[in-house]
mmJSON file of the N, C-alpha and C atoms, coordinates in Angstrom:
{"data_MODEL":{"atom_site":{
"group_PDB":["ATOM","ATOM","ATOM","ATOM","ATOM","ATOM","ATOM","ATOM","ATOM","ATOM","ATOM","ATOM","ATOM","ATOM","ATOM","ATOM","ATOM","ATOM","ATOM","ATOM","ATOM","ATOM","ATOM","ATOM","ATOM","ATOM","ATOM","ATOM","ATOM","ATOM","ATOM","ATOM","ATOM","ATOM","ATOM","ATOM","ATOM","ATOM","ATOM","ATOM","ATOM","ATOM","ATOM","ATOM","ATOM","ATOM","ATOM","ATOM","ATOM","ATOM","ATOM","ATOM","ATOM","ATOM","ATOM","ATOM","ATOM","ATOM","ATOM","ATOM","ATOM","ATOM","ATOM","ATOM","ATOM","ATOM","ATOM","ATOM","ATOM","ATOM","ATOM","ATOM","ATOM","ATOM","ATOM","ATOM","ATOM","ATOM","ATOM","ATOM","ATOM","ATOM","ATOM","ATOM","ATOM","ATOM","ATOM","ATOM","ATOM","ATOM","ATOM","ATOM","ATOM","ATOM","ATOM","ATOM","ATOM","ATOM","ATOM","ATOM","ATOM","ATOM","ATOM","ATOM","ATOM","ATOM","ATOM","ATOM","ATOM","ATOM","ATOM","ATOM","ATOM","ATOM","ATOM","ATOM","ATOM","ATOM","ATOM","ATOM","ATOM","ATOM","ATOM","ATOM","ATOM","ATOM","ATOM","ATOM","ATOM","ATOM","ATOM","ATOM","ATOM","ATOM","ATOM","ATOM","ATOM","ATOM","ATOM","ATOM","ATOM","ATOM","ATOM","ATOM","ATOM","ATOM","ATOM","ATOM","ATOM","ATOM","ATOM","ATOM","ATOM","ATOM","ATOM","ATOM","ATOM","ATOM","ATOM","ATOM","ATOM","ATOM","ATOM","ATOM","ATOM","ATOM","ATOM","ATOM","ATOM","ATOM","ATOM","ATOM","ATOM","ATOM","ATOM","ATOM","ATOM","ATOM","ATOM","ATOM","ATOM","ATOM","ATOM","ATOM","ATOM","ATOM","ATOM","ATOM","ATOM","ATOM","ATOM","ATOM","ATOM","ATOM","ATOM"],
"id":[1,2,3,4,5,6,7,8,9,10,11,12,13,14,15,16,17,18,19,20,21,22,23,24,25,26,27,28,29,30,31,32,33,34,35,36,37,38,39,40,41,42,43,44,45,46,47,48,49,50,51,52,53,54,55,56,57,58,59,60,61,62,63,64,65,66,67,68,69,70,71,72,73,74,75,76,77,78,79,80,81,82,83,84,85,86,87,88,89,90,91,92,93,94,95,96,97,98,99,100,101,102,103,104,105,106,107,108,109,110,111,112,113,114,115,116,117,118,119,120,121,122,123,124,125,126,127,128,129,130,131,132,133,134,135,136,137,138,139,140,141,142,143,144,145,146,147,148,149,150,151,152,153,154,155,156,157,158,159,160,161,162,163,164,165,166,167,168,169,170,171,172,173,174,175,176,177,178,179,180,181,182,183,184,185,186,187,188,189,190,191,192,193,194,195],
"type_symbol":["N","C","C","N","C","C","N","C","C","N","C","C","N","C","C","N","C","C","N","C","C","N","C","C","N","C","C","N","C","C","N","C","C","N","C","C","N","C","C","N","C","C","N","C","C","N","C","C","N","C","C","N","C","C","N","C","C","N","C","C","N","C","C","N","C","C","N","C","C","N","C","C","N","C","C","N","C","C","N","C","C","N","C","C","N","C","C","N","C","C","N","C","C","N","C","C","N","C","C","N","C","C","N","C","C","N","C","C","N","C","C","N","C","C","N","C","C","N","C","C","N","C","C","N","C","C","N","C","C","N","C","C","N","C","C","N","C","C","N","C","C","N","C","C","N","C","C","N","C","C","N","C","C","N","C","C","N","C","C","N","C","C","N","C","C","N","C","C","N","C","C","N","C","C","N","C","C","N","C","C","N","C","C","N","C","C","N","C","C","N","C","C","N","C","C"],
"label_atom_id":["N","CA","C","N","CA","C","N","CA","C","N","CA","C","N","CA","C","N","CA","C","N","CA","C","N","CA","C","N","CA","C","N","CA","C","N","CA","C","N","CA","C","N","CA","C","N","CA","C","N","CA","C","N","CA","C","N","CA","C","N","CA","C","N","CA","C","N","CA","C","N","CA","C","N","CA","C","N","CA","C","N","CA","C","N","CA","C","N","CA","C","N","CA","C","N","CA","C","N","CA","C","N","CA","C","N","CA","C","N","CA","C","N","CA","C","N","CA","C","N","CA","C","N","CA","C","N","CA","C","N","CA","C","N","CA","C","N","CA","C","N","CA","C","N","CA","C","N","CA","C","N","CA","C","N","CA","C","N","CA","C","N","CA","C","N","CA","C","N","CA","C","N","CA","C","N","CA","C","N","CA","C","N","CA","C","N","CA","C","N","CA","C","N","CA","C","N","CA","C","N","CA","C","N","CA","C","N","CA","C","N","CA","C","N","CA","C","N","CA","C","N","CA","C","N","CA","C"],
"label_alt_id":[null,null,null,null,null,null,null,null,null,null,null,null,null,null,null,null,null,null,null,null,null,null,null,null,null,null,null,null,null,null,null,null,null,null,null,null,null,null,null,null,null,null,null,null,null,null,null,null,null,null,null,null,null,null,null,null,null,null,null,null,null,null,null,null,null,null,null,null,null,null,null,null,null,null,null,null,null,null,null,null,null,null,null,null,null,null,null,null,null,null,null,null,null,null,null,null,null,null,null,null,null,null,null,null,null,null,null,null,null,null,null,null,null,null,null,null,null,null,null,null,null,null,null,null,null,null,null,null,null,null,null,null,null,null,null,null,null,null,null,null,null,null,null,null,null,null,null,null,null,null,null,null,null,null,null,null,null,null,null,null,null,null,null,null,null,null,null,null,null,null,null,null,null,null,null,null,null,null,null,null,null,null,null,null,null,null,null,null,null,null,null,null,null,null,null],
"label_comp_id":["UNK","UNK","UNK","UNK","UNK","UNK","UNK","UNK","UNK","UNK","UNK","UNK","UNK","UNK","UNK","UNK","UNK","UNK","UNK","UNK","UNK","UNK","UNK","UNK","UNK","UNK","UNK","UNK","UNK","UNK","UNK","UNK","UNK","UNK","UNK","UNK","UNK","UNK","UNK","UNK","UNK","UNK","UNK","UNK","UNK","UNK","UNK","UNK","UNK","UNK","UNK","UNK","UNK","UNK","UNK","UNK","UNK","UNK","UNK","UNK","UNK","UNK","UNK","UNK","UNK","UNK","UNK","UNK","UNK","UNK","UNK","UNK","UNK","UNK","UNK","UNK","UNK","UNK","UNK","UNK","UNK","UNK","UNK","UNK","UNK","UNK","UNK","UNK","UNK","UNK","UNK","UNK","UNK","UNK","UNK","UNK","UNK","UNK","UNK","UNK","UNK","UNK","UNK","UNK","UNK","UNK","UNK","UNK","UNK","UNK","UNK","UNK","UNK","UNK","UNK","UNK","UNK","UNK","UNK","UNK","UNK","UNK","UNK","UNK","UNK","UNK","UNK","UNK","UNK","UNK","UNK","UNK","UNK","UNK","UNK","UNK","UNK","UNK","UNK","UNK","UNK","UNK","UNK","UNK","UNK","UNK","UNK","UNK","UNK","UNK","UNK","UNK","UNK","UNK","UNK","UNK","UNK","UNK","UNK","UNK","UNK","UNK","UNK","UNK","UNK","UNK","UNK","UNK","UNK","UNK","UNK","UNK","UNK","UNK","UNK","UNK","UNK","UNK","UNK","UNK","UNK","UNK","UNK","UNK","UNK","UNK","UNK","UNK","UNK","UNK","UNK","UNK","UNK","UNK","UNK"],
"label_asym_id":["A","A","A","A","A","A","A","A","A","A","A","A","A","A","A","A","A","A","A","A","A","A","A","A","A","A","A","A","A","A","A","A","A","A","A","A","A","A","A","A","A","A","A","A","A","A","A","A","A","A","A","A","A","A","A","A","A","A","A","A","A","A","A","A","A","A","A","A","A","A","A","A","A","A","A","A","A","A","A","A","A","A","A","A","A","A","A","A","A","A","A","A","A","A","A","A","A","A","A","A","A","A","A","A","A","A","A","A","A","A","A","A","A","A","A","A","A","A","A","A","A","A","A","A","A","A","A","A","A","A","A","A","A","A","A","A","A","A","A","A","A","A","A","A","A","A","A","A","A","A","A","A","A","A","A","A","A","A","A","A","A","A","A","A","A","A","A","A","A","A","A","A","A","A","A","A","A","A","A","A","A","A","A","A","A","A","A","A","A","A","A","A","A","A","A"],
"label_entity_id":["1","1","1","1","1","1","1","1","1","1","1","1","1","1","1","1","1","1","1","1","1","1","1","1","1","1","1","1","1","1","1","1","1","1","1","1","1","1","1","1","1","1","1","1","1","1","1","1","1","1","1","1","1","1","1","1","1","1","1","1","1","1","1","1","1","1","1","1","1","1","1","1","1","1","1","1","1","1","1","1","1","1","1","1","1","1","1","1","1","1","1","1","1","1","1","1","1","1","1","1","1","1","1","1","1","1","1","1","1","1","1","1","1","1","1","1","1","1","1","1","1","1","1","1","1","1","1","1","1","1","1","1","1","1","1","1","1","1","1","1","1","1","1","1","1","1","1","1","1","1","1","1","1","1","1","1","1","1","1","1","1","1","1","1","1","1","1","1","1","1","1","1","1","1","1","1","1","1","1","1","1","1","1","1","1","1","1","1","1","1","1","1","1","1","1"],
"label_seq_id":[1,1,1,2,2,2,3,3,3,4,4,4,5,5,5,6,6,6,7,7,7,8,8,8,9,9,9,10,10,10,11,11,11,12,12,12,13,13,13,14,14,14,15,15,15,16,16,16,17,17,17,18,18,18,19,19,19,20,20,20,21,21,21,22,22,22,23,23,23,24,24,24,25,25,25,26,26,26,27,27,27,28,28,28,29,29,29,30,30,30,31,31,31,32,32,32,33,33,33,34,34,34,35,35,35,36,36,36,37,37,37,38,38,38,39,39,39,40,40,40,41,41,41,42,42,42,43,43,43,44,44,44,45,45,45,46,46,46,47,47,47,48,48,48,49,49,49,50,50,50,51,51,51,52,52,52,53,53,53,54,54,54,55,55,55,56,56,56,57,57,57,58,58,58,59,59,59,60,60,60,61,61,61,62,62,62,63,63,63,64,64,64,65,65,65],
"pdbx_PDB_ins_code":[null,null,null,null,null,null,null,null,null,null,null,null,null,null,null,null,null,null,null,null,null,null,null,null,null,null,null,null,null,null,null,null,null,null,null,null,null,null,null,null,null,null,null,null,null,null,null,null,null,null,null,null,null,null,null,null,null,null,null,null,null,null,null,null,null,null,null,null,null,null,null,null,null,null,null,null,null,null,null,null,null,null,null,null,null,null,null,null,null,null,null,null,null,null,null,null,null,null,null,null,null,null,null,null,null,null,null,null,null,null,null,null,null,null,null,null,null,null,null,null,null,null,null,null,null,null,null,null,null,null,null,null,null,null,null,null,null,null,null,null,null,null,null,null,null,null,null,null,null,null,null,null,null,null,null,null,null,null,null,null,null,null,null,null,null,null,null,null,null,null,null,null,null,null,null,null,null,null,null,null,null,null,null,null,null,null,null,null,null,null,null,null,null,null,null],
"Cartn_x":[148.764,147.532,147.758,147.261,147.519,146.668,147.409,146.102,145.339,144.072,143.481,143.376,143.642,144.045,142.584,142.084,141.031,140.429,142.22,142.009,143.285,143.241,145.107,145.748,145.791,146.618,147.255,146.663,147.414,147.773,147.427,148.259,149.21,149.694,150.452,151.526,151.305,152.045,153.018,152.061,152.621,153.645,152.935,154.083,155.482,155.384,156.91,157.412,157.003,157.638,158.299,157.522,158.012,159.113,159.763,160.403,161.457,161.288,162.098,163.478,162.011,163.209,164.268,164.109,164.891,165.606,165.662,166.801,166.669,164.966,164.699,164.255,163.786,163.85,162.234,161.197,160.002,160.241,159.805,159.686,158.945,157.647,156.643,156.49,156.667,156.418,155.101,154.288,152.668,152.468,152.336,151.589,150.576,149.294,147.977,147.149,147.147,146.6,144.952,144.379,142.736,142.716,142.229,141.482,140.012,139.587,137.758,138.126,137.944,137.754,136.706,136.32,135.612,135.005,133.933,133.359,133.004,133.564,133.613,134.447,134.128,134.654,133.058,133.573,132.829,131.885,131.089,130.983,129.863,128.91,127.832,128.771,129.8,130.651,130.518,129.977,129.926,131.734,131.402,132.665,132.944,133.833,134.224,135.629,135.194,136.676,137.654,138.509,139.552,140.813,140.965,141.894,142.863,144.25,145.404,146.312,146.008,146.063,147.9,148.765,150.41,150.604,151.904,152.659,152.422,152.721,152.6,153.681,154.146,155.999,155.843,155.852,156.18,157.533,158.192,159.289,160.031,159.978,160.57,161.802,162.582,164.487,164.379,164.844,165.012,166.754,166.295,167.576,168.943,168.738,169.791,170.262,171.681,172.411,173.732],
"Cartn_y":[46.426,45.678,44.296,43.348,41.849,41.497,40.68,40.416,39.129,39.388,37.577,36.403,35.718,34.818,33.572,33.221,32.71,31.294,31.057,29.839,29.346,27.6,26.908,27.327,27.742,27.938,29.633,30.902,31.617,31.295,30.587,30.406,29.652,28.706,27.61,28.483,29.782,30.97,31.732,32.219,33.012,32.419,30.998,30.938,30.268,29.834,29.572,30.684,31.919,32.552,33.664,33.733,34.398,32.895,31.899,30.694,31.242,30.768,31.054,32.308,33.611,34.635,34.177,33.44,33.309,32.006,31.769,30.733,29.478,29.065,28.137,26.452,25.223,24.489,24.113,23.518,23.006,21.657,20.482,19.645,18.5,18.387,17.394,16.17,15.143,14.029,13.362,12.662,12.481,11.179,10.157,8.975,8.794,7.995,7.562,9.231,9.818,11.286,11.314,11.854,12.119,13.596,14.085,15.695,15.843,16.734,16.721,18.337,18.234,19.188,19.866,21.326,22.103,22.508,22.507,23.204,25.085,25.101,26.997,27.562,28.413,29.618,29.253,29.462,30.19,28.77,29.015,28.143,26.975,27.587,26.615,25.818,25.77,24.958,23.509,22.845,21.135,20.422,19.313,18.788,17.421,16.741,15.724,15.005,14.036,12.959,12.659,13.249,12.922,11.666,10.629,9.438,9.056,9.484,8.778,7.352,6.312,5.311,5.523,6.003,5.888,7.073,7.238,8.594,9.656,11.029,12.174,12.722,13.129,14.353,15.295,16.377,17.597,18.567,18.655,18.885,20.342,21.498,23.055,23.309,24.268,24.08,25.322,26.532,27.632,27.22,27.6,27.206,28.062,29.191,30.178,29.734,29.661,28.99,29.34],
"Cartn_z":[177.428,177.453,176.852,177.646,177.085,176.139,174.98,173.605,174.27,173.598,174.026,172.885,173.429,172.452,172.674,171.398,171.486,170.487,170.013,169.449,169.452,169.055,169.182,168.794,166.956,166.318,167.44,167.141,167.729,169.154,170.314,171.45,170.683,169.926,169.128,169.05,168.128,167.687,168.396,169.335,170.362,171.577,171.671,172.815,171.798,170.504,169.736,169.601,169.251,168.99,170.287,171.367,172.704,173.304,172.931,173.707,172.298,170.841,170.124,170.31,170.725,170.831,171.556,172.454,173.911,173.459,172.381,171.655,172.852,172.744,173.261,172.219,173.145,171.944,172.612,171.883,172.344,171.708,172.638,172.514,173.314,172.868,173.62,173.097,174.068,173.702,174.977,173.93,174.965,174.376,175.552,175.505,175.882,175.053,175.641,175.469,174.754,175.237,174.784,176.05,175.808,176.356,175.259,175.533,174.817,176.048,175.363,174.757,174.007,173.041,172.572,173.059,172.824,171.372,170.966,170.309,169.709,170.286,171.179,171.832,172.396,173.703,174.298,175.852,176.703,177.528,178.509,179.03,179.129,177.494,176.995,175.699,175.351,174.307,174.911,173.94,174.27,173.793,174.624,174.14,173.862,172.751,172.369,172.127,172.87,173.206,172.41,172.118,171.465,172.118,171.214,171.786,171.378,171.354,170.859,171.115,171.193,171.361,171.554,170.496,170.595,170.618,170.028,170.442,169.817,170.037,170.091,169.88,169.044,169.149,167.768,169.05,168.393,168.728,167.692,168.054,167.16,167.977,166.995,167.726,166.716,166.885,166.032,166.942,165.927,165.124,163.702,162.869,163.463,163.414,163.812,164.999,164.638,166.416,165.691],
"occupancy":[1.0,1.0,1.0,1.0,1.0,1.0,1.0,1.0,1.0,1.0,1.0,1.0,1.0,1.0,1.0,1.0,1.0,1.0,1.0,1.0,1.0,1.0,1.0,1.0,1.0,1.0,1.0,1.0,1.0,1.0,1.0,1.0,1.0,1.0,1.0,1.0,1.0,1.0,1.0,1.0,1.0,1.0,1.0,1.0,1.0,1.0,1.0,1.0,1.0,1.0,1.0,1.0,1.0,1.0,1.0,1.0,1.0,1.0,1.0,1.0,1.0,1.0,1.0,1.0,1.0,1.0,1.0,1.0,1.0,1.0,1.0,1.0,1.0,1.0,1.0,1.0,1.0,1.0,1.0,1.0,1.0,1.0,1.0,1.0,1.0,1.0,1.0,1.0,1.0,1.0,1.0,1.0,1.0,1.0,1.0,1.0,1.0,1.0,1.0,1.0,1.0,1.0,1.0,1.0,1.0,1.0,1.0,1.0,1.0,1.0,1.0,1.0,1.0,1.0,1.0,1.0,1.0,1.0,1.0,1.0,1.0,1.0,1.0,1.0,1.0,1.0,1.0,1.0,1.0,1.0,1.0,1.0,1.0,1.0,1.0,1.0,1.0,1.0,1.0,1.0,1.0,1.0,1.0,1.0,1.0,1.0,1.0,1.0,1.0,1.0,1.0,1.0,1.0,1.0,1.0,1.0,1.0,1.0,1.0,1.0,1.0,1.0,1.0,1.0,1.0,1.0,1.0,1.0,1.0,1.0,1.0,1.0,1.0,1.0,1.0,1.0,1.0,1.0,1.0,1.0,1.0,1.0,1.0,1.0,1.0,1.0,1.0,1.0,1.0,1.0,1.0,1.0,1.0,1.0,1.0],
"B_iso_or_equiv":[0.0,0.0,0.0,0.0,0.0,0.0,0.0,0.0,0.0,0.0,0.0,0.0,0.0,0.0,0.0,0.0,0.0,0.0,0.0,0.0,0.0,0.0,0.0,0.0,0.0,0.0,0.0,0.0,0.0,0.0,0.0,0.0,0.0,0.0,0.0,0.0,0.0,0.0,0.0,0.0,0.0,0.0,0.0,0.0,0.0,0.0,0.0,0.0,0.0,0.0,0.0,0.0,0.0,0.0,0.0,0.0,0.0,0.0,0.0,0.0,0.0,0.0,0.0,0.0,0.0,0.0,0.0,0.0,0.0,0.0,0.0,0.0,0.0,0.0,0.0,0.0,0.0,0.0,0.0,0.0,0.0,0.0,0.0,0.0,0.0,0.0,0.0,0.0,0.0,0.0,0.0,0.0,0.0,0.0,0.0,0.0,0.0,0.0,0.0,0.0,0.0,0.0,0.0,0.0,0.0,0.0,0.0,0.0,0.0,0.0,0.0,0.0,0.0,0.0,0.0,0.0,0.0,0.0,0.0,0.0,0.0,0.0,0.0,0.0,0.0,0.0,0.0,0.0,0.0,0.0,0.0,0.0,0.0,0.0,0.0,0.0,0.0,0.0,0.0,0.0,0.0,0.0,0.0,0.0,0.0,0.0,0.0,0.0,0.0,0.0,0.0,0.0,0.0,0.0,0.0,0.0,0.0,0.0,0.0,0.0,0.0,0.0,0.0,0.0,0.0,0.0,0.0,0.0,0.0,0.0,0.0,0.0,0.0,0.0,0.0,0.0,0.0,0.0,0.0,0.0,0.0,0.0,0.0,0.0,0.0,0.0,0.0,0.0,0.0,0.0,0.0,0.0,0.0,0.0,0.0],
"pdbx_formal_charge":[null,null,null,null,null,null,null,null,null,null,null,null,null,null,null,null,null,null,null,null,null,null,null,null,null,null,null,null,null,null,null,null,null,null,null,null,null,null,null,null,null,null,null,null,null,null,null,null,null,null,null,null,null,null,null,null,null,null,null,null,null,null,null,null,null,null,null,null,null,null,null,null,null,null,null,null,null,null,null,null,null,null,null,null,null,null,null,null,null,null,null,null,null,null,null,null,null,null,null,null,null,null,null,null,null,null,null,null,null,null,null,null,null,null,null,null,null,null,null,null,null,null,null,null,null,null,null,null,null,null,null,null,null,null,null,null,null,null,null,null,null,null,null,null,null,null,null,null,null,null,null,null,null,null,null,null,null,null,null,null,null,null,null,null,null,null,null,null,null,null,null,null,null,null,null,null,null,null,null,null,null,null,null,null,null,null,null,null,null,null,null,null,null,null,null],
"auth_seq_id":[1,1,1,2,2,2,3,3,3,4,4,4,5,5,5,6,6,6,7,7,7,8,8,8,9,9,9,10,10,10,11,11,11,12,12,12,13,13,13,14,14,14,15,15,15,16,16,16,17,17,17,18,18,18,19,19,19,20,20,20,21,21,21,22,22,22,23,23,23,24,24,24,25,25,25,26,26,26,27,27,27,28,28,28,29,29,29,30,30,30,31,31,31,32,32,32,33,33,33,34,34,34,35,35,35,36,36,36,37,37,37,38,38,38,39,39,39,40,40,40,41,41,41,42,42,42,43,43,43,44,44,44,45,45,45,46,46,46,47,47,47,48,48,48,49,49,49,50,50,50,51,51,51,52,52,52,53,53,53,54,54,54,55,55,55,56,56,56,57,57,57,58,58,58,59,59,59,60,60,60,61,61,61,62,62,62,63,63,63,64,64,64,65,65,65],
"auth_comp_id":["UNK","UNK","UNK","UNK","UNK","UNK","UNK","UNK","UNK","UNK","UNK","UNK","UNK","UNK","UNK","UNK","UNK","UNK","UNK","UNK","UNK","UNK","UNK","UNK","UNK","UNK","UNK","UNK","UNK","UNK","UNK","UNK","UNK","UNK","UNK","UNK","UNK","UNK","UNK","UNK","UNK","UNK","UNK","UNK","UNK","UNK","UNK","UNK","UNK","UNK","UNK","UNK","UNK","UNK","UNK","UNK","UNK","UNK","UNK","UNK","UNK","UNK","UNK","UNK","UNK","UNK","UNK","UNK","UNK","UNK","UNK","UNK","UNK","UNK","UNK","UNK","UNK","UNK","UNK","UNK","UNK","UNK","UNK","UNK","UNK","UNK","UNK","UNK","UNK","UNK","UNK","UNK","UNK","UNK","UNK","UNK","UNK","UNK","UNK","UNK","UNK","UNK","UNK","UNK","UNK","UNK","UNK","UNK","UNK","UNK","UNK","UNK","UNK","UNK","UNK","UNK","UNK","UNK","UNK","UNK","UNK","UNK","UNK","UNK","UNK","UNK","UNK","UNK","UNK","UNK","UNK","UNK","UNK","UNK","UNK","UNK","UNK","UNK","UNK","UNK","UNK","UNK","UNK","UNK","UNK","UNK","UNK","UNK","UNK","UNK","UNK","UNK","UNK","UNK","UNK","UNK","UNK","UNK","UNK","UNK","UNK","UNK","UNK","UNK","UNK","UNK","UNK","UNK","UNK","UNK","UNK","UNK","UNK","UNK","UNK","UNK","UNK","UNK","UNK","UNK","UNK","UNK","UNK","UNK","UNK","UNK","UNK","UNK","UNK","UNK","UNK","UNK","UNK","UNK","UNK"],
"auth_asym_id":["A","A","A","A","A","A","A","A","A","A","A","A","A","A","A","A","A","A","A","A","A","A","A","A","A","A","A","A","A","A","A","A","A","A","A","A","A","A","A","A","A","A","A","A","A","A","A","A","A","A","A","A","A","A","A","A","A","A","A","A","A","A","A","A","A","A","A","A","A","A","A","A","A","A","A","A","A","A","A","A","A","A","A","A","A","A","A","A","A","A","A","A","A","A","A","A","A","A","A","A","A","A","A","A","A","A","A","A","A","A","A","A","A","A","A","A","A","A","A","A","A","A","A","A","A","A","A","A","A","A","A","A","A","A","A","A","A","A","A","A","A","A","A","A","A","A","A","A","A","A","A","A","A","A","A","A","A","A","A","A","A","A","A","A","A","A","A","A","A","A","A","A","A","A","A","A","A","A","A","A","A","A","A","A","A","A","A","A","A","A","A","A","A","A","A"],
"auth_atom_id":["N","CA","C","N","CA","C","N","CA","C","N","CA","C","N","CA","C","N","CA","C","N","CA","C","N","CA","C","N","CA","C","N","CA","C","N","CA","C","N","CA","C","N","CA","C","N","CA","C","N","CA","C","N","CA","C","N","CA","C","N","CA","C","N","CA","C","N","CA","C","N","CA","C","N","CA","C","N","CA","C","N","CA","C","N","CA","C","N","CA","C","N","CA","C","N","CA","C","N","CA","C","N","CA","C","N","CA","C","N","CA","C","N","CA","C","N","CA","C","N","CA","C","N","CA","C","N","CA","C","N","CA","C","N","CA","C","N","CA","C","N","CA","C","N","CA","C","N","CA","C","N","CA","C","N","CA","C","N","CA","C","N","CA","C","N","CA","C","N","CA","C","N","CA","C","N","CA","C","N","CA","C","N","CA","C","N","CA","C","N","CA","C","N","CA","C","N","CA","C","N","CA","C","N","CA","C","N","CA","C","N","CA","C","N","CA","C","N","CA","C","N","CA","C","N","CA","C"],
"pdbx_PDB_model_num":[1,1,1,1,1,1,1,1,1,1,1,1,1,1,1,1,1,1,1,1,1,1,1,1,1,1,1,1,1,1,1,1,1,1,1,1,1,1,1,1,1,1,1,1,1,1,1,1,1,1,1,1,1,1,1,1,1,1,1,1,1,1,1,1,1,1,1,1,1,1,1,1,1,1,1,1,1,1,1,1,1,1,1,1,1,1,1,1,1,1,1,1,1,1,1,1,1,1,1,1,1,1,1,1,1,1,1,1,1,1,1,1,1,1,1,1,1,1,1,1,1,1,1,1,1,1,1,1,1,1,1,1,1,1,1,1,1,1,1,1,1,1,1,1,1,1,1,1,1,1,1,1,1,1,1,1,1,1,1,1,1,1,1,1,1,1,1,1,1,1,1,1,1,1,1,1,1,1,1,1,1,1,1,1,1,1,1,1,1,1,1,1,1,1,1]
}}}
């Protein structure tokens, strides 16, 4: 049975650590980024503009190698 996942931090979680096992590396880099950003779950959640004018980098490296 699949868990549901219902906020960033645990999707954040889950997909480092299912890429990690697999001695993978994550690394995003985002220019100019706008996301409207929810208030909620579900499909009366209002939403607000988030604006990053420069860069974005997030960058995970499992230590073990």
């Amino acid at each position: 049975m699949a868990h549901r996942t219902d906020n960033w931090p645990e999707l954040a979680i889950g997909l480092y650590d299912k890429l990690t096992g697999r001695n993978a590396e994550i690394t995003y880099e985002l220019d100019g980024v706008e996301v409207d950003v929810p208030n909620g779950v579900g499909e009366g959640a209002r939403h607000a503009p988030w604006r990053v004018s420069g860069t974005i980098r997030i960058r995970t490296r499992d230590a073990q190698a």
